[in-house]
ZAMARGU-4260 file (C-alpha; in steps of 0.2 Angstrom, whole numbers, plus 5000, padded with zeros to 4 digits):
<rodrens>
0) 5000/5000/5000 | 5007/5017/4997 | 5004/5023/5016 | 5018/5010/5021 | 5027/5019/5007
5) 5026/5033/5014 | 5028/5030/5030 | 5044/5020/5027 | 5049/5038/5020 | 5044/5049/5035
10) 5032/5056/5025 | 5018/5047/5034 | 5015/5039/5048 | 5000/5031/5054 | 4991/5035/5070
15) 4978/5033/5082 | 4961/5040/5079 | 4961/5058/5084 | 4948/5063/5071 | 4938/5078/5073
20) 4922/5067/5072 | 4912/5082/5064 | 4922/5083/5050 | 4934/5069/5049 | 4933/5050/5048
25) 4946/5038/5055 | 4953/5025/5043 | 4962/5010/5050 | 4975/5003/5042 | 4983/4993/5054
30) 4977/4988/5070 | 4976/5003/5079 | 4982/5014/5070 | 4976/5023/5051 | 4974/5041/5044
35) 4960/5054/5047 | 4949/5060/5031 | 4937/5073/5028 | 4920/5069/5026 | 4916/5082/5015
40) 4922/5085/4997 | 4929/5102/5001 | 4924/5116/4984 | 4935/5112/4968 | 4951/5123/4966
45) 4967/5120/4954 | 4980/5107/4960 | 4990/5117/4967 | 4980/5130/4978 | 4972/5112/4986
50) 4986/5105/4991 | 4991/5122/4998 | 4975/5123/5008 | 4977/5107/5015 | 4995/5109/5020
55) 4988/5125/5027 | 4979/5117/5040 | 4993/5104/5042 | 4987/5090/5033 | 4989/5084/5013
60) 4980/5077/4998 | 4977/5058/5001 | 4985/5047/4990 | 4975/5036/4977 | 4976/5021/4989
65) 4969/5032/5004 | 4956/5036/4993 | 4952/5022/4987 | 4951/5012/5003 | 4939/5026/5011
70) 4929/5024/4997 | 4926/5007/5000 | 4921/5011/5017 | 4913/5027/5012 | 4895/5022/5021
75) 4902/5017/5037 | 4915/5030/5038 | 4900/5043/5037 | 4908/5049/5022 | 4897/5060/5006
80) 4900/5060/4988 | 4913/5048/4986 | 4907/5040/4970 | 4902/5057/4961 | 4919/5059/4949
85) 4934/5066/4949 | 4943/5072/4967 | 4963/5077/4968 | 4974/5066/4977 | 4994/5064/4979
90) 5004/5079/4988 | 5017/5075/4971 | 5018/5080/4955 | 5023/5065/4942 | 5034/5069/4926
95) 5029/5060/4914 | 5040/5053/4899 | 5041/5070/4891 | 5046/5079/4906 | 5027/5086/4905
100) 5020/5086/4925 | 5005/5082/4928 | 4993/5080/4945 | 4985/5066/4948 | 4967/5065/4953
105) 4956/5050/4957 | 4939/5045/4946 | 4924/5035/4955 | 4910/5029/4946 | 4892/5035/4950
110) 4884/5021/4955 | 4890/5020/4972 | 4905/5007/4968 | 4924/5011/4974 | 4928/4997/4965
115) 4926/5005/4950 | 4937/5019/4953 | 4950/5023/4939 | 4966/5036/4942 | 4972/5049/4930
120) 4981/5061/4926 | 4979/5080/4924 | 4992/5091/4914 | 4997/5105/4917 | 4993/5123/4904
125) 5014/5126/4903 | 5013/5135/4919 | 5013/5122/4932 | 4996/5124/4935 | 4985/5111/4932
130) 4973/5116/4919 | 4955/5109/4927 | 4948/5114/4944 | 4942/5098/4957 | 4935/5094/4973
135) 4947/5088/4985 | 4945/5082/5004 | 4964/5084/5015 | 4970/5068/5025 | 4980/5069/5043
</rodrens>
C-alpha cells in the first residue's frame, strides 16, 4: 500500500484515531492505527492551491490508495460524495515521459461502487498549474 510507502519515508505515519468526528473519519490501516479523512468534498480549486489549503491546515491530499480504501468504506466511515467523479489526490507532481508534470486525481463511478474507481492524470497549461479545477478532501 502506498501509506507503508510513505511512511517508510517519513512522510507518513499512521496514527491513532484523533479525528475531529464532525468533520473527519478515522481509517484504520493497521490495528490501531490509520489516517484521518474529511468527510466532506471540500469546493473544487486547481491542484496546486488544494494541496496548499490542506498543508495549510497541516494536513495533505490523500494518495489514490487512501482514497480508494475510504471509498470502499465510504457508508460506514460517514463519508458524502465519494462515488460522484473526479477528486485530487497525491501531495506529488509525476513527470511524465516528456518531462510534462502532471497532478494526479482520482475518478469513481456514480453508482456508488469504489471498485470502479479509475486514476488519471491532469496536465498542466505550461505554467505548472493544472489546467481543470476539482473537489478535494485533505487527510491527517
Amino acid at each position: 500500500m502506498w501509506t507503508g510507502a510513505m511512511a517508510l519515508g517519513n512522510l507518513f505515519t499512521p496514527h491513532v484515531d484523533f479525528c475531529d468526528p464532525a468533520t473527519e473519519a478515522f481509517v484504520p490501516v493497521i490495528f490501531n492505527l490509520g489516517y484521518c479523512i474529511e468527510k466532506n468534498e471540500r469546493p473544487a480549486q486547481q491542484w496546486e492551491q488544494a494541496r496548499i489549503t490542506c498543508l495549510q491546515q497541516l494536513k495533505r491530499l490523500p494518495e489514490v490508495a487512501e482514497f480508494q480504501v475510504a471509498c470502499d468504506s465510504a457508508a460506514t466511515l460517514g463519508l458524502n460524495n465519494m462515488t460522484n467523479g473526479l477528486e485530487w489526490t497525491s501531495n506529488f507532481l509525476i513527470s511524465t515521459h516528456d518531462f510534462n508534470t502532471t497532478a494526479q486525481a482520482v475518478m469513481t463511478s456514480g453508482d456508488n461502487d469504489c471498485n470502479d474507481g479509475s486514476t488519471g492524470r491532469v496536465s498542466n497549461s505550461g505554467t505548472g498549474q493544472p489546467v481543470s479545477s476539482l473537489k478535494f478532501r485533505c487527510v491527517k
